[in-house]
N, C-alpha and C positions, 0 to 999 in steps of 0.2 A: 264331264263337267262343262256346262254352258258358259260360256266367254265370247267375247268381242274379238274377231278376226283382226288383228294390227296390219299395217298395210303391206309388210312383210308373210306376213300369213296367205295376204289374198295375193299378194306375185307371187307364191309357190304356189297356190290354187290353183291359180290360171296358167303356169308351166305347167301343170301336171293333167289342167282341163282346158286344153288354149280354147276349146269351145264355149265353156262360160263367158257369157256377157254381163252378167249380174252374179253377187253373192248372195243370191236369195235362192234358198230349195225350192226347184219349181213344185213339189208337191205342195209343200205346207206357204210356201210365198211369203214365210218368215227367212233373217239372214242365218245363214250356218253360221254352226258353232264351234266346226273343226275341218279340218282340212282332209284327213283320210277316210275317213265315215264316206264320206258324199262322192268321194274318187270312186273308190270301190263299188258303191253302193248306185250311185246316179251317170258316170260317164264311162266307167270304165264296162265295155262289154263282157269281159269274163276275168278270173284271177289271172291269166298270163297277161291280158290287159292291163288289168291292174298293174300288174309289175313293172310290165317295160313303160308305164309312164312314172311310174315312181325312181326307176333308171335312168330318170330325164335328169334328177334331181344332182347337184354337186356334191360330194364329199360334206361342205359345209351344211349345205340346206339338210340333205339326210339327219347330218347329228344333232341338227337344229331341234329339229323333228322330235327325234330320239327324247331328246332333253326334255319337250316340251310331254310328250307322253309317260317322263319317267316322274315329270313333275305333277302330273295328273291334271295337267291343261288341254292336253290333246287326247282325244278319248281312240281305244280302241276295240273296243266292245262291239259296235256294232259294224267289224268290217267282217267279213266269213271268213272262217276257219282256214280255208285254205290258202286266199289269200293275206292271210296272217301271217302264215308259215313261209309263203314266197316273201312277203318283208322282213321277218326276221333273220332269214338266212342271208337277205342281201345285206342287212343291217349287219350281221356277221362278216361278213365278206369286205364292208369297206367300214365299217368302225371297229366294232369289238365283239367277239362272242359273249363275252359276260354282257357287251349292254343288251345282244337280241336275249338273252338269257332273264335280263331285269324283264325286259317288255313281255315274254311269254310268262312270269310270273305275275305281270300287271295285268295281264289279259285274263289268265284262268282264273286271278280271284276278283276280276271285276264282276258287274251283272250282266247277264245275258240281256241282247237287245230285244 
């Protein structure tokens, strides 16, 4: 789902991408529309990358996170498989198995990217 990054949003961005200068995709040079898509996908060099910057993140921010994916504001669709699997399991680890459990039910029945 397409939405407007709150300024809350883009300070988890930029902890998790402190190289971002702009909230703009540099492919498309439109603003993102979610915070884990463009991690995974545009700064992070590979899933274990991915991961230990999402590691960055507080207890807070994670479930923040969590909430905003389980509300279907933050998409997860087009992060890859396996770094999906390294987020759920850490989403296990410091909030709840049933929430990484929601989020891999959100994921297999959303659309592939």
């Amino acid at each position: 789902m397409a939405r407007t990054l709150s300024p809350r949003d883009i300070a988890i961005l930029k902890k998790l991408a402190p190289e971002l200068d702009d909230p703009l995709c540099p492919a498309s040079g439109h603003d993102f529309f979610s915070i884990l898509p463009p991690v995974a996908n545009h700064f992070a060099a590979d899933d274990q990358d991915f991961i230990d910057r999402v590691k960055r993140l507080s207890p807070e921010e994670l479930a923040y996170l969590a909430g905003l994916i389980m509300s279907g504001e933050e998409s997860v669709g087009c992060i890859p498989p396996d770094a999906l699997i390294l987020l759920v399991e850490h989403i296990a680890d410091v909030i709840s198995l049933e929430t990484a459990e929601k989020i891999i039910a959100i994921y297999q029945a959303g659309e592939p990217c």
